[in-house]
C-alpha positions in Angstrom: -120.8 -234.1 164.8 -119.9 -231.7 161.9 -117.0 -230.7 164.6 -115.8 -233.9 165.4 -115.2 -234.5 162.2 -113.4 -231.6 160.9 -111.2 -232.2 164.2 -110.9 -235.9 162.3 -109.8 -234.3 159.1 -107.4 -231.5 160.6 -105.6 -234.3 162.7 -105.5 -236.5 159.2 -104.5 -233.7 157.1 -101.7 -232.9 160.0 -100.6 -236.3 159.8 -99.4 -236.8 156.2 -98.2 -233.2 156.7 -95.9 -234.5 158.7 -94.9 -237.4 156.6 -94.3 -235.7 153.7 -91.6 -233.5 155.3 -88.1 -235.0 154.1 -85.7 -235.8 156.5 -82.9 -233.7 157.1 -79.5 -235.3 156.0 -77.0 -236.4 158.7 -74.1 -233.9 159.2 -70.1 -235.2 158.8 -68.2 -235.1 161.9 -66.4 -231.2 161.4 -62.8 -231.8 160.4 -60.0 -228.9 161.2 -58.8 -226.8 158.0 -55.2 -227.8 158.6 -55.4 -231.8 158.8 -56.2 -232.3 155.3 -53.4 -230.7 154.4 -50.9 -232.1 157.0 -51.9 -235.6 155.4 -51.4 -234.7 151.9 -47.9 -233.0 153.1 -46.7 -236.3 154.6 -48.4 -238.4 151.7 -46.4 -236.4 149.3 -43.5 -236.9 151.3 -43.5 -240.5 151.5 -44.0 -240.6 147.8 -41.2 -238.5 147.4 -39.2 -240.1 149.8 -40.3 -243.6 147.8 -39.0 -242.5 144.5 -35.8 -241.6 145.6 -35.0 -244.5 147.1 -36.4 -246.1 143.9 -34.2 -243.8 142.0 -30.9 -244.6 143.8 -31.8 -248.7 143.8 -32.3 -248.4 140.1 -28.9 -246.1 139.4 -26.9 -249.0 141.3 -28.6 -251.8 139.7 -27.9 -250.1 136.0 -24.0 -249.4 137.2 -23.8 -252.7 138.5 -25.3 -254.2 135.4 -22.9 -251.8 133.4 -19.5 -252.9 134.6 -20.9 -256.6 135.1 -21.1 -256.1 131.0 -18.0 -254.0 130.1 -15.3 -256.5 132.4 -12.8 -258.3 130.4 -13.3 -261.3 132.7 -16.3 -264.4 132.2 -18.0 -263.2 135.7 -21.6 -263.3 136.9 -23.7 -260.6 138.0 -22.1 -258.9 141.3 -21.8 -256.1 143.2 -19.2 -254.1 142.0 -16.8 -253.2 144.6 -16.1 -255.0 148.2 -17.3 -251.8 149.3 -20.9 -251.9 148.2 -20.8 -255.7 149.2 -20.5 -254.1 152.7 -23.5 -251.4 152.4 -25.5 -254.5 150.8 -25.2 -256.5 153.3 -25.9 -254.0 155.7 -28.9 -252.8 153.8 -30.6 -256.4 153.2 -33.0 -258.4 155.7 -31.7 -261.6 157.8 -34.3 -262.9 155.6 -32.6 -261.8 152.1 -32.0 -265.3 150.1 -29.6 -263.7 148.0 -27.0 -263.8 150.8 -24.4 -266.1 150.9 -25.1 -269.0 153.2 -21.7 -270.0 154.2 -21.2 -265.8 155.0 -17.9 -266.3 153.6 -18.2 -262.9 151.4 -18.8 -261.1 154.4 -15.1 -261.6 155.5 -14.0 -260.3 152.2 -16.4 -257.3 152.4 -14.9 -256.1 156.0 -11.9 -256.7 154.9 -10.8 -256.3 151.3 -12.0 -252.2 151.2 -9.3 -251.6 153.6 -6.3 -253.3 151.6 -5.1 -251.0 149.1 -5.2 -252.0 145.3 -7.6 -254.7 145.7 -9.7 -255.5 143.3 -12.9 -257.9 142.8 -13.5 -260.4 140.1 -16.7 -262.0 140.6 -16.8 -263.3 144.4 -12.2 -263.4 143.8 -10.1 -260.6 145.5 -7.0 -259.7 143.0 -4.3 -258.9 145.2 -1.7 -257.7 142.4 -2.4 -258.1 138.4 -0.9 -256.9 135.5 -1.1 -256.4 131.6 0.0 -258.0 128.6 -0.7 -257.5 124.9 -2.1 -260.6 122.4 -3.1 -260.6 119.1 -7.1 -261.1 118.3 -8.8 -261.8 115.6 -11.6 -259.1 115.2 -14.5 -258.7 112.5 -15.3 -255.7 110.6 -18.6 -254.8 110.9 -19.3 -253.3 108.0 -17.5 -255.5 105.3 -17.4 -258.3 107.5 -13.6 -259.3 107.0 -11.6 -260.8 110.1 -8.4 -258.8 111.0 -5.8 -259.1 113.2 -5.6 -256.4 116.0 -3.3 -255.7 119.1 -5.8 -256.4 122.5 -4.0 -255.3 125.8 -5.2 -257.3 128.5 -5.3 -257.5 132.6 -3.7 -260.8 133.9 -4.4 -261.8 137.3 -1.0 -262.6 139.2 -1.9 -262.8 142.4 -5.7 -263.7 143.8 -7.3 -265.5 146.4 -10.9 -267.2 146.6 -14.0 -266.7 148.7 -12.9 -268.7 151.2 -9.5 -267.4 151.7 -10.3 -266.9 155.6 -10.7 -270.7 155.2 -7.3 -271.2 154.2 -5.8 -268.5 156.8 -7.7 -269.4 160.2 -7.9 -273.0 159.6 -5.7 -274.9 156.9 -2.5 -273.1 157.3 -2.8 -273.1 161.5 -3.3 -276.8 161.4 -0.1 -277.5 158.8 1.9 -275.3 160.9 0.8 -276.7 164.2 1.3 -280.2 163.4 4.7 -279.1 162.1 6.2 -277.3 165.0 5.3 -279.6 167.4 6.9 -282.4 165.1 10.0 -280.0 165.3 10.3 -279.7 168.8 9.0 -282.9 170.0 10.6 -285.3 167.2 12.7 -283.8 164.7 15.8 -283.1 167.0 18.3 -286.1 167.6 17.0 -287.7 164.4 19.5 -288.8 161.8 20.2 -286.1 159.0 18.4 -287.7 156.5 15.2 -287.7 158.2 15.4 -284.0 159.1 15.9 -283.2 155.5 13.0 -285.6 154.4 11.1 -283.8 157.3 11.8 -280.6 155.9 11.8 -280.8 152.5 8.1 -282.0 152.8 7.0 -279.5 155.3 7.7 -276.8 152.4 6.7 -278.6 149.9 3.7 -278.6 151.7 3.1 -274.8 152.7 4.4 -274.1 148.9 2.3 -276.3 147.3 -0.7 -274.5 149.3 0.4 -271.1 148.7 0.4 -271.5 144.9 -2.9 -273.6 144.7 -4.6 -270.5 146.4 -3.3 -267.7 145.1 -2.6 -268.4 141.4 -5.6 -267.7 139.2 -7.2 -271.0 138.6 -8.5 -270.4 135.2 -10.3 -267.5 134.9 -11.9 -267.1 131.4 -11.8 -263.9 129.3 -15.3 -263.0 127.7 -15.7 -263.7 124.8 -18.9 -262.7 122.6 -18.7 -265.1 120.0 -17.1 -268.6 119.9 -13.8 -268.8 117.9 -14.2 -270.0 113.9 -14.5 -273.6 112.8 -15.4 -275.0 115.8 -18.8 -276.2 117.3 -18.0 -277.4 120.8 -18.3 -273.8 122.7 -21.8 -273.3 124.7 -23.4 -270.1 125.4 -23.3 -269.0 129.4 -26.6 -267.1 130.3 -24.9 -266.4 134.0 -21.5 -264.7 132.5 -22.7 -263.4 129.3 -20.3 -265.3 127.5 -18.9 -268.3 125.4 -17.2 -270.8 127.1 -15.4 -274.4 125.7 -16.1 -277.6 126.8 -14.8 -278.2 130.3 -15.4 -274.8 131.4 -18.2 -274.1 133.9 -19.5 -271.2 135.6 -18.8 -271.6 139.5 -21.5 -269.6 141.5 -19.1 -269.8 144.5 -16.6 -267.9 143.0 -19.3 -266.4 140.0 -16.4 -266.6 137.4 -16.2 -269.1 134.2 -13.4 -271.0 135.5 -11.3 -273.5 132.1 -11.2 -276.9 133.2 -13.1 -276.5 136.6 -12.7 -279.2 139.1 -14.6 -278.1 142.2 -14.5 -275.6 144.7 -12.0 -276.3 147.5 -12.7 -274.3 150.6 -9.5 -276.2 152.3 -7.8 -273.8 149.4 -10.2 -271.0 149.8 -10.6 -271.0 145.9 -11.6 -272.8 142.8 -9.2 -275.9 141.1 -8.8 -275.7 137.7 -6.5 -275.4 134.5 -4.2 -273.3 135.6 -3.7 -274.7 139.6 -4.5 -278.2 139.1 -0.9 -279.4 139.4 -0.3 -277.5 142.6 -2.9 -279.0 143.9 -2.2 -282.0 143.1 0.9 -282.0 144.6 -0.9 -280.2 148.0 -2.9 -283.3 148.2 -0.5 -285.9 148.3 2.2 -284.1 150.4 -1.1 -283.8 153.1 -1.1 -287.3 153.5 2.7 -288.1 152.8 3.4 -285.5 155.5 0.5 -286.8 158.0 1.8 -290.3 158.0 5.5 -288.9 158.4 4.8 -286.4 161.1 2.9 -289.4 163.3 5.8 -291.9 162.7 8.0 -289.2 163.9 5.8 -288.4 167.0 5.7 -292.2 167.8 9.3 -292.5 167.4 8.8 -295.1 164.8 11.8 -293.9 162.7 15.4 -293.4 163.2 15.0 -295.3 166.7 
C-alpha cells in the first residue's frame, strides 16, 4: 500500500510538473536579409518618385498662377501657352471634368504651337497685335496723390475665338458652296444689275464674317480698382479684375468681354462692343443672301 501510493504521488507530482512548464513561443516564418531592404529601396523610390511629380505639378500651377496675374488682359485662370494645353490634355484622364466638352480647345492646342507668333489670351489665339501708349491715372502710394503717367499697352489686331475651326470647316464652306453653285448655275445670262446685286452681297457677306471673327470683340484690360466717382463697376472673382456694367466674364472664351452678347460658334468667337456692328451686318446679309441665291436657283428673277 505504502508503494502504491508513493507511485500515486510521483505520477501527481509529475503531472503539475508538466503543467507548470511554459509553452515555448511560436517562431516567425525566417525572412531573407536582403528583402527588407529591397522594399524599403522601392518604398523610398516611390516616395521620391511622388514628390517630384508633386514638385513639377506645383511649379506649373505657381507659373500658371503667375502670368494668369501679371497679364494686361481681364482673363481667367489658363494654361499658359497652346503648348502646355497640348501636354495637359495629354496628361489628364477621359474622366477629367475640367476638359472642354465641346473639344474645341483641342483644335487650337494641335494647331496654334505650330503657327509662328501666336499668342493666347484666355481660350483666344492672337494672330498679330501691337502697342500703343495712353495716359493713366496712377496713385502714389505713399502720399496717396493721383498722377498722370505714360502706360504702353498690347492691342490685339488680329484674333480668332475658340471655335475658329467652327467658322473654317463649317460656316465659310457652306457660304462659299452656296455661292459657287449660284455662280455657275444662275448668275450667268442674268441682267447686269442682278450680277452686281449678286455680288456685291456675296462679299458683303464673306467680309462681314471675316471682321466679326477676327477683330477683338471687346477684350477688357485689368484693372485693380474701379475708376473715381463712379459706383457701377463689380468685382470679377474669375479674372481678378473690375469690370463695368455690361461686361461679363465668358468662360468660353475665359476673357472679360465690354458689352458681351453671346458666344457665336457660327463666328468661332465672342459678340461684343467692338464686333457687334459686323455682326450685325453678317446676320442680315445670311438671310438677304439665302433668299437671293434661291430665287436665283429657281429662276425667279431676271426671267
Amino acid at each position: 500500500m505504502p508503494r502504491r501510493g508513493a507511485a500515486t504521488k510521483a505520477t501527481k507530482t509529475s503531472m503539475d510538473s508538466e503543467e507548470d512548464v511554459p509553452l515555448a513561443p511560436k517562431r516567425s516564418n525566417p525572412q531573407k536579409p536582403g528583402s527588407l531592404s529591397l522594399e524599403s529601396e522601392a518604398s523610398a523610390a516611390s516616395e521620391a518618385k511622388v514628390s517630384v511629380e508633386e514638385r513639377f505639378e506645383n511649379e506649373s500651377y505657381n507659373m500658371k498662377v503667375k502670368h494668369w496675374k501679371d497679364s494686361p488682359f481681364a482673363v481667367g485662370l489658363t494654361e499658359v501657352t497652346w503648348a502646355d494645353e497640348k501636354l495637359r490634355n495629354g496628361n489628364s484622364n477621359s474622366d477629367d471634368q475640367s476638359l472642354d466638352s465641346a473639344n474645341c480647345l483641342c483644335f487650337s492646342s494641335a494647331v496654334c504651337p505650330h503657327v509662328p507668333g501666336v499668342v493666347r489670351v484666355g481660350n483666344m489665339s492672337v494672330l498679330k497685335q501691337s502697342t500703343y501708349s495712353i495716359d493713366a491715372e496712377e496713385e502714389d502710394e505713399e502720399t496717396g496723390e493721383i498722377r498722370v503717367v505714360r502706360v504702353i499697352r498690347p492691342k490685339l489686331d488680329i484674333v480668332v475665338g475658340p471655335y475658329w475651326p467652327m467658322l473654317c470647316l463649317v460656316t465659310y464652306p457652306l457660304i462659299l458652296g452656296i455661292s459657287g453653285w449660284s455662280l455657275l448655275r444662275a448668275v450667268p445670262g442674268k441682267p447686269f444689275y442682278l450680277q452686281l446685286a449678286w455680288l456685291t452681297g456675296t462679299i458683303g457677306l464673306i467680309v462681314s464674317l471675316a471682321l466679326t471673327a477676327c477683330r477683338d470683340p471687346g477684350i477688357m484690360y485689368r484693372r485693380h480698382a474701379p475708376p473715381k466717382r463712379t459706383q457701377t463697376w463689380r468685382w470679377s472673382d474669375q479674372a481678378q479684375t473690375y469690370r463695368p456694367r455690361g461686361a461679363i466674364y465668358d468662360p468660353d472664351t475665359a476673357v472679360v468681354v465690354e458689352g458681351f452678347d453671346h458666344t457665336c460658334p457660327w463666328t468661332g468667337t465672342a459678340i461684343g462692343r467692338k464686333n457687334m456692328l459686323s455682326f450685325q451686318f453678317f446676320v442680315c446679309l445670311v438671310f438677304v443672301m439665302m433668299v437671293f441665291n434661291i430665287l436665283l436657283l429657281t429662276k425667279s428673277l431676271g426671267k
